[in-house]
C-alpha positions, 0 to 999 in steps of 0.5 A: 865807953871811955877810951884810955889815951894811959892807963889808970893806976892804983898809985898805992900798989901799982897795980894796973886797974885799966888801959887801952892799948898799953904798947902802942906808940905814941909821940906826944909833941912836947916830949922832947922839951919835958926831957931839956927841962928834966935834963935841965932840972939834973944839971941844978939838982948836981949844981953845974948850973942855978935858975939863974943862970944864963941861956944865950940865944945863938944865931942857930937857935934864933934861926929855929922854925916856930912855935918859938919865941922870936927872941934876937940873936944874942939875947940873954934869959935865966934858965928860970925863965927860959925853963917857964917859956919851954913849959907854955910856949914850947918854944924850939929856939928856946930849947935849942939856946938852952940845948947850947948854953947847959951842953955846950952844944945840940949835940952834947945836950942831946947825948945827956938827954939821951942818956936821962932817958935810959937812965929812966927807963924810957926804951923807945924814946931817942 
């Protein structure tokens, strides 16, 4: 028997055809990287920022523990590249630079995640 880690869908109707525990919680590492890039993705779309704009490593986010990129304090990226090392590398100071340099700070950045996730309906997910 195959176990279901997500339900299968019939992407016509919507309708569910299988699943496998269908609440049960689960905390997929890179969750919070795919919201700063999806965050990320709404500040382009409303034109706050462009792919080439930059993201500055600050001494907090170059203090982040690994996985991360090891860049030095004061290193500058383009979104467009910093969003492609979130995307392989999952990088925690490269979300916290990006965090600081499209928020302001952590926490405004937070906020606005926070906000993305309810927006799309995300209940469990802060």
């Amino acid at each position: 028997m195959v176990s279901l880690t997500c339900p299968v869908v019939d992407a016509g109707s919507g309708r569910v055809l299988a699943e496998n525990e269908p609440f049960r919680r689960w905390y997929p590492a890179s969750l919070t990287k795919l919201m700063t890039a999806y965050t990320v993705f709404r500040a382009i779309r409303a034109g706050e920022i462009t792919l080439q704009s930059p993201v500055v490593v600050s001494a907090n986010a170059a203090a982040e523990r690994p996985s991360k990129m090891g860049y030095p304090k004061g290193s500058v990226l383009t979104i467009d590249n910093a969003i492609k090392i979130l995307m392989v590398k999952s990088a925690n100071d490269i979300a916290t630079a990006v965090a600081e340099s499209v928020g302001g700070s952590e926490r405004a950045f937070a906020a606005r995640m926070n906000a993305e996730a309810r927006r799309l309906g995300m209940t469990g997910s802060h």
